[in-house]
PQR file with spaces between the fields and no chain letter, atoms N, CA, C, O and H, PARSE charges and radii, in Angstrom:
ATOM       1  N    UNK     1     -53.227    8.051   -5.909 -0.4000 1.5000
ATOM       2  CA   UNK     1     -54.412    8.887   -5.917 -0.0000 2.0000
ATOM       3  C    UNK     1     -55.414    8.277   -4.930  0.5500 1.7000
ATOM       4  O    UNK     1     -55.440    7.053   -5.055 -0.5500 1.4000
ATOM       5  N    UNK     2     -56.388    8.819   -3.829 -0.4000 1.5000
ATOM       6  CA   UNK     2     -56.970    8.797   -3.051 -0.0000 2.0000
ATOM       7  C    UNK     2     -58.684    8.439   -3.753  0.5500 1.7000
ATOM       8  O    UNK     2     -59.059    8.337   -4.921 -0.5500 1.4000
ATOM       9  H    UNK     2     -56.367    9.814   -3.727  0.4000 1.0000
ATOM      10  N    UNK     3     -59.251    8.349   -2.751 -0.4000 1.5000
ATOM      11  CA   UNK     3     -60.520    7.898   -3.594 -0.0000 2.0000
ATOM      12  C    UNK     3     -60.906    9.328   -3.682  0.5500 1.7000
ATOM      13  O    UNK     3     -61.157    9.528   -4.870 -0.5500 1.4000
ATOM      14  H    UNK     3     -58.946    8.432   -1.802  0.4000 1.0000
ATOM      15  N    UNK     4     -61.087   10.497   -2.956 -0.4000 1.5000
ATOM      16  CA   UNK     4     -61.707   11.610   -3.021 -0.0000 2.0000
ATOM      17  C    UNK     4     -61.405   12.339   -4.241  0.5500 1.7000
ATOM      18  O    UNK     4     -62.210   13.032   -4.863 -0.5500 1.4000
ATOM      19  H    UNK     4     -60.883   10.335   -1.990  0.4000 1.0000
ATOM      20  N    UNK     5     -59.936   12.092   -4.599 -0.4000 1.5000
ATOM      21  CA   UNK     5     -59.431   12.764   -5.365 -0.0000 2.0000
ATOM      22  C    UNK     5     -60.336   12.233   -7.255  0.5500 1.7000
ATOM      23  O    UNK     5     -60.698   12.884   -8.235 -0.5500 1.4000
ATOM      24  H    UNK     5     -59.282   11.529   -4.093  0.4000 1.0000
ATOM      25  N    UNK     6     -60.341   10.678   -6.860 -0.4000 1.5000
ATOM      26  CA   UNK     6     -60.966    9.920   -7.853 -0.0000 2.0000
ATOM      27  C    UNK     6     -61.882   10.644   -8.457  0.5500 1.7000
ATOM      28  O    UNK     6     -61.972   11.169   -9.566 -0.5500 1.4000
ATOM      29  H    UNK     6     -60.047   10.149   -6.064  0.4000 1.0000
ATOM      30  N    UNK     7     -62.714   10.555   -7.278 -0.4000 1.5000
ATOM      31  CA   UNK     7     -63.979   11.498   -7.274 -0.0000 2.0000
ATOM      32  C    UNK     7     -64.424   12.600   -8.093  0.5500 1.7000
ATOM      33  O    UNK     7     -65.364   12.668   -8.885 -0.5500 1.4000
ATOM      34  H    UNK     7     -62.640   10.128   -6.377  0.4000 1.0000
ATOM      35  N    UNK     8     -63.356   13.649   -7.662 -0.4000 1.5000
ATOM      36  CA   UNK     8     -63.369   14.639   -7.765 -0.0000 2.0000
ATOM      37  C    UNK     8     -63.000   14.711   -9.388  0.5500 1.7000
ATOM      38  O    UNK     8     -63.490   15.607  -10.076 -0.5500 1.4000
ATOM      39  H    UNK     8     -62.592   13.594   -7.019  0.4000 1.0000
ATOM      40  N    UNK     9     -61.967   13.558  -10.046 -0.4000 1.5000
ATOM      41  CA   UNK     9     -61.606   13.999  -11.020 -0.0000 2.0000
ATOM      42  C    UNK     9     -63.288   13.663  -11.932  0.5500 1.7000
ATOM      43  O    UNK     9     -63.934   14.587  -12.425 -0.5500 1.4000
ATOM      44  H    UNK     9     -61.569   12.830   -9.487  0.4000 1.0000
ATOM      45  N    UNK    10     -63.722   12.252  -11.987 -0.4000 1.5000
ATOM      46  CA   UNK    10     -64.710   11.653  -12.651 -0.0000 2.0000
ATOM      47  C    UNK    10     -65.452   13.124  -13.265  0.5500 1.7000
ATOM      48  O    UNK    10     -65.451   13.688  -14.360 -0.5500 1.4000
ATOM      49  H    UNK    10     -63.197   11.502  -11.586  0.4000 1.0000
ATOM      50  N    UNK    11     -66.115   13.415  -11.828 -0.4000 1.5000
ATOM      51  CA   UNK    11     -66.831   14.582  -11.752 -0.0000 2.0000
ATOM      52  C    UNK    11     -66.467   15.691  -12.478  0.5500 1.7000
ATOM      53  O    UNK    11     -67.434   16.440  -12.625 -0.5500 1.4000
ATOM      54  H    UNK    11     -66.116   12.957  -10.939  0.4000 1.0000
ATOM      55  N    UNK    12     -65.385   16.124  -13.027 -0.4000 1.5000
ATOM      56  CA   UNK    12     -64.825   17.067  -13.644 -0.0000 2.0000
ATOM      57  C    UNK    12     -64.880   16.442  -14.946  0.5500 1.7000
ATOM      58  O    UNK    12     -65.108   17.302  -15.797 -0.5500 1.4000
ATOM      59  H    UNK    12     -64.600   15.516  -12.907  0.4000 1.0000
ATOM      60  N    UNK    13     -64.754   15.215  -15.468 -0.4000 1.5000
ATOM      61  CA   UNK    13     -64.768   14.691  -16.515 -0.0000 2.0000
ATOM      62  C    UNK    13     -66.103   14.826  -17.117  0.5500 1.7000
ATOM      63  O    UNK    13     -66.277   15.117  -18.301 -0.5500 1.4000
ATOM      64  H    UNK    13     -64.569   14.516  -14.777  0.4000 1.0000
ATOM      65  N    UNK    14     -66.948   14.628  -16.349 -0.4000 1.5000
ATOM      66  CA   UNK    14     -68.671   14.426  -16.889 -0.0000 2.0000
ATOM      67  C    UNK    14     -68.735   16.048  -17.044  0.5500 1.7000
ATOM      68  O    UNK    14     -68.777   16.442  -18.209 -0.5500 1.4000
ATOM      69  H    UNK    14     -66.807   14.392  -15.388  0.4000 1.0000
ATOM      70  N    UNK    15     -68.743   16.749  -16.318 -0.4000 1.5000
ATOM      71  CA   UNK    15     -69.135   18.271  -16.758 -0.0000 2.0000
ATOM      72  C    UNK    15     -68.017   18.496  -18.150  0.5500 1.7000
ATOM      73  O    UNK    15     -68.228   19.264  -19.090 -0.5500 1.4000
ATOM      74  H    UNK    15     -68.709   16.429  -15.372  0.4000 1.0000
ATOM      75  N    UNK    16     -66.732   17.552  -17.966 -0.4000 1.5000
ATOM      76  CA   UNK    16     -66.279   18.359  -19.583 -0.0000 2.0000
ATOM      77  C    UNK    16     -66.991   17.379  -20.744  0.5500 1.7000
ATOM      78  O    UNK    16     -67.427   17.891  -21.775 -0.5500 1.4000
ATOM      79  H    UNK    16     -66.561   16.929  -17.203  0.4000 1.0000
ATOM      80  N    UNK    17     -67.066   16.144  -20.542 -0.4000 1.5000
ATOM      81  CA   UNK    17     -68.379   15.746  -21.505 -0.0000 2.0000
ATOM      82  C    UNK    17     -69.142   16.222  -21.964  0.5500 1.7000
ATOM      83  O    UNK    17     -69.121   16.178  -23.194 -0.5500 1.4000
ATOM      84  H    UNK    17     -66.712   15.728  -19.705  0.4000 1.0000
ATOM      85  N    UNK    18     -70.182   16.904  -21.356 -0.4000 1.5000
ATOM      86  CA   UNK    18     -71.406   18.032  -20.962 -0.0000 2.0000
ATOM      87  C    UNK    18     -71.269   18.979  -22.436  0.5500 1.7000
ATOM      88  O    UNK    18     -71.895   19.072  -23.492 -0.5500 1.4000
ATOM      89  H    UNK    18     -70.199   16.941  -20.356  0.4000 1.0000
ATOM      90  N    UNK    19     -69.862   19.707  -21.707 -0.4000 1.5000
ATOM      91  CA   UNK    19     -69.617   21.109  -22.524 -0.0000 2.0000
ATOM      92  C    UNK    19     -68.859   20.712  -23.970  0.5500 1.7000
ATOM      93  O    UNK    19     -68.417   21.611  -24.685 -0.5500 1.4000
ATOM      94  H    UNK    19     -69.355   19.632  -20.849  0.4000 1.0000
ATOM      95  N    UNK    20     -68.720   19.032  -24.418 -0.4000 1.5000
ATOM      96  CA   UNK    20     -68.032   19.294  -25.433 -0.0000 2.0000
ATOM      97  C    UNK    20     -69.629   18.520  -26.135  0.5500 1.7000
ATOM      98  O    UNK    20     -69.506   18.350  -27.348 -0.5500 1.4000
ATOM      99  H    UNK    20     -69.080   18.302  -23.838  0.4000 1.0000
ATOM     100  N    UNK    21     -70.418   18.257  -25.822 -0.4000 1.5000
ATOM     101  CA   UNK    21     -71.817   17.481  -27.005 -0.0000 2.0000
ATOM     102  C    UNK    21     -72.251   19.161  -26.528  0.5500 1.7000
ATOM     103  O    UNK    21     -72.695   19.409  -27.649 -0.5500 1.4000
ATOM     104  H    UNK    21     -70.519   18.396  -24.837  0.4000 1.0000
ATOM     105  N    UNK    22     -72.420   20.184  -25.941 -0.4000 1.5000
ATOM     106  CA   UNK    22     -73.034   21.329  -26.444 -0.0000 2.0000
ATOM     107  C    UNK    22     -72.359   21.946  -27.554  0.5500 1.7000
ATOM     108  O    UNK    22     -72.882   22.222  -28.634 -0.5500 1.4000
ATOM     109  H    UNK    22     -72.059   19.982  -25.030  0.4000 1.0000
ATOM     110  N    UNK    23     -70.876   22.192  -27.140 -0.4000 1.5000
ATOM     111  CA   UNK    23     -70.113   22.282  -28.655 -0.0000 2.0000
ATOM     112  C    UNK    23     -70.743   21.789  -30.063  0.5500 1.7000
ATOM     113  O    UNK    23     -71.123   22.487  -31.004 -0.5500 1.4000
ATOM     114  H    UNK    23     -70.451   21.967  -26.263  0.4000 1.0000
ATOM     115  N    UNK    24     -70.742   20.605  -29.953 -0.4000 1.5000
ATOM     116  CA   UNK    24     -71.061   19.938  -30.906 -0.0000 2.0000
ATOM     117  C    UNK    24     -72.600   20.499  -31.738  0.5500 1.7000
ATOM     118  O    UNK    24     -72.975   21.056  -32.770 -0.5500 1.4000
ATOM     119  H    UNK    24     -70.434   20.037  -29.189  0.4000 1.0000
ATOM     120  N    UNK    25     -73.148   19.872  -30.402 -0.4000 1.5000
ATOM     121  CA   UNK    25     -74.653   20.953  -31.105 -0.0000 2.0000
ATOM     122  C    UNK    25     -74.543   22.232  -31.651  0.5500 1.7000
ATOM     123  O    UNK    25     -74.882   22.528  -32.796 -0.5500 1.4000
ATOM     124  H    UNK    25     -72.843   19.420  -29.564  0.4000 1.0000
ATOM     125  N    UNK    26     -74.020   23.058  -30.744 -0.4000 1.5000
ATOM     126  CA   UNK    26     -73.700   24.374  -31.420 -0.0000 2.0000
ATOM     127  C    UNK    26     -73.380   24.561  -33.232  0.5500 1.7000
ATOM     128  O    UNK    26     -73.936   24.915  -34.271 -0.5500 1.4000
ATOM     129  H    UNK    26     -73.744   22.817  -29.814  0.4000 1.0000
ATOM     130  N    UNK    27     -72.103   24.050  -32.713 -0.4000 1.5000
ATOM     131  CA   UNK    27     -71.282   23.724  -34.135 -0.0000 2.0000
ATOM     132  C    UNK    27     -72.108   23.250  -35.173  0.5500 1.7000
ATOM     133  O    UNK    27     -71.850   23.783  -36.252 -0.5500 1.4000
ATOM     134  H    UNK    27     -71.652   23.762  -31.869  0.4000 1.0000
ATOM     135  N    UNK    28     -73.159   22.291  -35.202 -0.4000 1.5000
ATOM     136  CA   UNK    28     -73.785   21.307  -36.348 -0.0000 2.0000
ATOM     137  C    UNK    28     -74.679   22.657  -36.571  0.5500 1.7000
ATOM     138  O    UNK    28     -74.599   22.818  -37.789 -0.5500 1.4000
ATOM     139  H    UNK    28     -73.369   21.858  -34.325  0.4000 1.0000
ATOM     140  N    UNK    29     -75.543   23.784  -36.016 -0.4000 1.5000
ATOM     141  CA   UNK    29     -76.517   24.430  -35.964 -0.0000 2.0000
ATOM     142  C    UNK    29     -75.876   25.411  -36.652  0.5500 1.7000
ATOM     143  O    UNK    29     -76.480   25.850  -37.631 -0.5500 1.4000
ATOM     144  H    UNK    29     -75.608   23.653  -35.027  0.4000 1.0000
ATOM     145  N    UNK    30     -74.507   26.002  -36.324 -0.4000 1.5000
ATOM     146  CA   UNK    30     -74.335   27.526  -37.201 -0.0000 2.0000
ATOM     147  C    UNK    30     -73.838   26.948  -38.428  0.5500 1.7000
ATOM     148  O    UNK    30     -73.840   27.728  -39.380 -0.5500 1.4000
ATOM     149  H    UNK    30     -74.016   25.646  -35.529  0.4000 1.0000
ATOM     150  N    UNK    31     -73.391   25.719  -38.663 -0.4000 1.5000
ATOM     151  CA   UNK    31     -73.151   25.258  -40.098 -0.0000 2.0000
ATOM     152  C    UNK    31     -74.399   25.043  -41.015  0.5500 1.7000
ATOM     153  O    UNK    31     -74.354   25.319  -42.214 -0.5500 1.4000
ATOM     154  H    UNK    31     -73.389   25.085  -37.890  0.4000 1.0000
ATOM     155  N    UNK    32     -75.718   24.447  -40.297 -0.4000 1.5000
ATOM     156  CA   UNK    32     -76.847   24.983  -41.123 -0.0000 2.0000
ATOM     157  C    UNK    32     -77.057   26.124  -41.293  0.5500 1.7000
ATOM     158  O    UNK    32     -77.195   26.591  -42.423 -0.5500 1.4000
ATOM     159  H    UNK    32     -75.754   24.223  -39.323  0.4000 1.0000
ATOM     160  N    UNK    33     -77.125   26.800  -40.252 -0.4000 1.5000
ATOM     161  CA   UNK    33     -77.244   28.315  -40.561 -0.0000 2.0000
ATOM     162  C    UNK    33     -76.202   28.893  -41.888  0.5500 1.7000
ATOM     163  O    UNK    33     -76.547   29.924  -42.467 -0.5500 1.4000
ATOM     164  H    UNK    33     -77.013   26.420  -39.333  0.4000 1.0000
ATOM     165  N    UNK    34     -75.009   28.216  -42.291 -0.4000 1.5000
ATOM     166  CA   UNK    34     -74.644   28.635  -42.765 -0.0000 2.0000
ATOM     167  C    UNK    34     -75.049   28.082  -44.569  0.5500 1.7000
ATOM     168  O    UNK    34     -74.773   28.548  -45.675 -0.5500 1.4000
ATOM     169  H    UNK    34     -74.729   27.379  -41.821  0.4000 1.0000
ATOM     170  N    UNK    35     -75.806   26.904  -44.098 -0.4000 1.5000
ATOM     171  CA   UNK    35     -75.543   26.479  -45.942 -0.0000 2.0000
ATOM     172  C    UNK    35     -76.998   27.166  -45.824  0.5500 1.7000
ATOM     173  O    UNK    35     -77.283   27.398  -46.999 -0.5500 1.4000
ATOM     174  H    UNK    35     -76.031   26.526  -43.199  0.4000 1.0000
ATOM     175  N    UNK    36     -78.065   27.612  -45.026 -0.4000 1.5000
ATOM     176  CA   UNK    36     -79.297   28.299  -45.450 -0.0000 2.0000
ATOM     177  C    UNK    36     -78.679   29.469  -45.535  0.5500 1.7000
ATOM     178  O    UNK    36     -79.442   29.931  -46.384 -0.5500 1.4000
ATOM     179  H    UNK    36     -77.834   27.424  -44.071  0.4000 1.0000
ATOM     180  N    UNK    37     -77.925   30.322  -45.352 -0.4000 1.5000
ATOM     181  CA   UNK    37     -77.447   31.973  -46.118 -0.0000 2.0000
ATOM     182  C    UNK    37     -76.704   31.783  -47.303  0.5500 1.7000
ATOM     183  O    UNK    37     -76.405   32.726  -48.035 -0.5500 1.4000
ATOM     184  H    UNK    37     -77.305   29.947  -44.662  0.4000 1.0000
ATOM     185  N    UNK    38     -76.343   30.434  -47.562 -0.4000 1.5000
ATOM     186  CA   UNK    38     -75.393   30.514  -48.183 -0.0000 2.0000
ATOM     187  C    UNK    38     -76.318   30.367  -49.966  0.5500 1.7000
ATOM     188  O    UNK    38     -75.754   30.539  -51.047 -0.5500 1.4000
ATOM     189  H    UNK    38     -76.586   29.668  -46.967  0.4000 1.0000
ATOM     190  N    UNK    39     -77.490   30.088  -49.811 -0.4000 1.5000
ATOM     191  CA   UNK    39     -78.239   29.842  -50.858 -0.0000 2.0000
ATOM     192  C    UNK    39     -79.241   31.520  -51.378  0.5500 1.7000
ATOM     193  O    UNK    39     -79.535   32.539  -50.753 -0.5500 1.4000
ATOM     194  H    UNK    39     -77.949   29.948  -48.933  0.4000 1.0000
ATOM     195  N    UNK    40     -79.450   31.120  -52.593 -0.4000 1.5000
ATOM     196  CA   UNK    40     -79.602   32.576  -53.375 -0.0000 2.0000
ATOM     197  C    UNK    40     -81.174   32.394  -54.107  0.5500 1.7000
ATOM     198  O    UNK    40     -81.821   31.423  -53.714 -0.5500 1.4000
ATOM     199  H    UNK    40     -79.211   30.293  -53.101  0.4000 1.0000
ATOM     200  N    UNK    41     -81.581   32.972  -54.781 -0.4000 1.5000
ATOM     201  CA   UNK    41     -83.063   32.687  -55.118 -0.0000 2.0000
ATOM     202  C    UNK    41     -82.702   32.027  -56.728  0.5500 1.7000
ATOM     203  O    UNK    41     -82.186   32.638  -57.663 -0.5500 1.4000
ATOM     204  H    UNK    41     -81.055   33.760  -55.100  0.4000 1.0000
ATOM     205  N    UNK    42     -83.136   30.656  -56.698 -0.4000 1.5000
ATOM     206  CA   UNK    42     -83.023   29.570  -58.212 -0.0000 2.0000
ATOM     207  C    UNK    42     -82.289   28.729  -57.553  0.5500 1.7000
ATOM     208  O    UNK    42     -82.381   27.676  -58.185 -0.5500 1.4000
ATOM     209  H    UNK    42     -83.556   30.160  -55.938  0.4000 1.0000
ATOM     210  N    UNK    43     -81.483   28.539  -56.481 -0.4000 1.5000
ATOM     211  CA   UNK    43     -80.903   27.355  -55.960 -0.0000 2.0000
ATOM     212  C    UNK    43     -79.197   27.309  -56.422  0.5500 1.7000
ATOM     213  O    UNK    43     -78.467   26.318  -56.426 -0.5500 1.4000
ATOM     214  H    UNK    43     -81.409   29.394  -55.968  0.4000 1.0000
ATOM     215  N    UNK    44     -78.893   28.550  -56.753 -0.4000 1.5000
ATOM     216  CA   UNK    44     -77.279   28.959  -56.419 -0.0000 2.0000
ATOM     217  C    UNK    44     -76.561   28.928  -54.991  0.5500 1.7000
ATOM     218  O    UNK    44     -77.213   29.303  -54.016 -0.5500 1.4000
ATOM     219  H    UNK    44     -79.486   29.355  -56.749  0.4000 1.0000
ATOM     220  N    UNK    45     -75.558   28.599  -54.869 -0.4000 1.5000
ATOM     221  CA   UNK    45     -74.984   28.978  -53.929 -0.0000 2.0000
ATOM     222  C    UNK    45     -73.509   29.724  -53.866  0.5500 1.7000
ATOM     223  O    UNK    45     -72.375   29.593  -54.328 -0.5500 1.4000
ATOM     224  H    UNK    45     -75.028   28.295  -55.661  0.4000 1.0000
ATOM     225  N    UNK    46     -73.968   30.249  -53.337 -0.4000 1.5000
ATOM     226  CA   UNK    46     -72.618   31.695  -52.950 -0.0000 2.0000
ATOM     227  C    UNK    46     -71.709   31.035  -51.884  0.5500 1.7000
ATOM     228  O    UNK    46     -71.813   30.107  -51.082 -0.5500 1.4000
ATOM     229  H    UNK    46     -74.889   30.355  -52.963  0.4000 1.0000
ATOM     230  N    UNK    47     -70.486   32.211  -52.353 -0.4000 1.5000
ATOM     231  CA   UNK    47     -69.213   31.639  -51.262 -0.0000 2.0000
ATOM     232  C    UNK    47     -69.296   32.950  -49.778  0.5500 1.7000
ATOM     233  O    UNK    47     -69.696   34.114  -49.778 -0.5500 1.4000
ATOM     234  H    UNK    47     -70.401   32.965  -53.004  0.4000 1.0000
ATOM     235  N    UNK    48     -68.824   32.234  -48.862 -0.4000 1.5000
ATOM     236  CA   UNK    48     -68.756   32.521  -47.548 -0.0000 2.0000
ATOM     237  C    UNK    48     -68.432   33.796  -47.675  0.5500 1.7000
ATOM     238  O    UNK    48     -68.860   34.289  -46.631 -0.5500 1.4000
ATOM     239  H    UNK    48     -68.499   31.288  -48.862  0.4000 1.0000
ATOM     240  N    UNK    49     -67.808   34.882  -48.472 -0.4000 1.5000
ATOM     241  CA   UNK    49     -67.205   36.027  -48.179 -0.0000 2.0000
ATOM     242  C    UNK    49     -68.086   36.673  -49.822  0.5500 1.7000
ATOM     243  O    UNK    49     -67.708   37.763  -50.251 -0.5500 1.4000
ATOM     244  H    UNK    49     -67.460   34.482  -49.319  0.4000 1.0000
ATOM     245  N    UNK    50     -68.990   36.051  -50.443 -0.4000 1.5000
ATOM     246  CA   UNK    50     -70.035   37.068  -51.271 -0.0000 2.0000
ATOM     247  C    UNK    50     -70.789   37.749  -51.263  0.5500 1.7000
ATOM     248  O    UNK    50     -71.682   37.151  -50.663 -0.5500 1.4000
ATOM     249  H    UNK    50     -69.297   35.166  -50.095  0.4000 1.0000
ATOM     250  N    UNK    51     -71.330   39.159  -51.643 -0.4000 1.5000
ATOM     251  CA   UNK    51     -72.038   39.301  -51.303 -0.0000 2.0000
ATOM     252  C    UNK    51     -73.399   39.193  -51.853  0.5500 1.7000
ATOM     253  O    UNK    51     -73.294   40.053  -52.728 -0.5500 1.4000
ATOM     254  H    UNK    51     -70.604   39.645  -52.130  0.4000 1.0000
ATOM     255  N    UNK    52     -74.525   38.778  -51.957 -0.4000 1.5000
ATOM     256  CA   UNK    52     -75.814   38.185  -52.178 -0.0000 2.0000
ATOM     257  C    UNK    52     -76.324   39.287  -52.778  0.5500 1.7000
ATOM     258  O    UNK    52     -76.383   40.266  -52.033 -0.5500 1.4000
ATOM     259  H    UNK    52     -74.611   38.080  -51.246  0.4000 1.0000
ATOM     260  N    UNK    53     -76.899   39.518  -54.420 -0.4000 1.5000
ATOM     261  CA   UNK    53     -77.678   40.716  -54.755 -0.0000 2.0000
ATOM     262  C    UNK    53     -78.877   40.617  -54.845  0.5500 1.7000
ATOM     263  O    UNK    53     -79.560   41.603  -55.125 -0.5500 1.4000
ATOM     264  H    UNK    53     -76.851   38.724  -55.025  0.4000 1.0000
């Protein structure tokens, strides 16, 4: 492998770094989102496929 090529890979590595801690963020955020829907009025919690009356 050439140095350019080196290069080129590093560089591809850091942008997939990048896109996997946004994942991450993502991911940690719709799982709150999910235990705040997932709560009912008195401090029940409902399952993922209930529906809330």
């Amino acid at each position: 492998m050439d140095i350019d090529t080196a290069i080129k890979v590093t560089r591809i590595l850091k942008d997939v770094g990048n896109i996997v801690k946004s994942l991450d963020v993502a991911m940690k955020q719709a799982k709150a989102e999910q235990v705040d829907a997932g709560r009912v009025k008195g401090g029940g919690i409902i399952g993922r496929y209930e529906i809330p009356r």
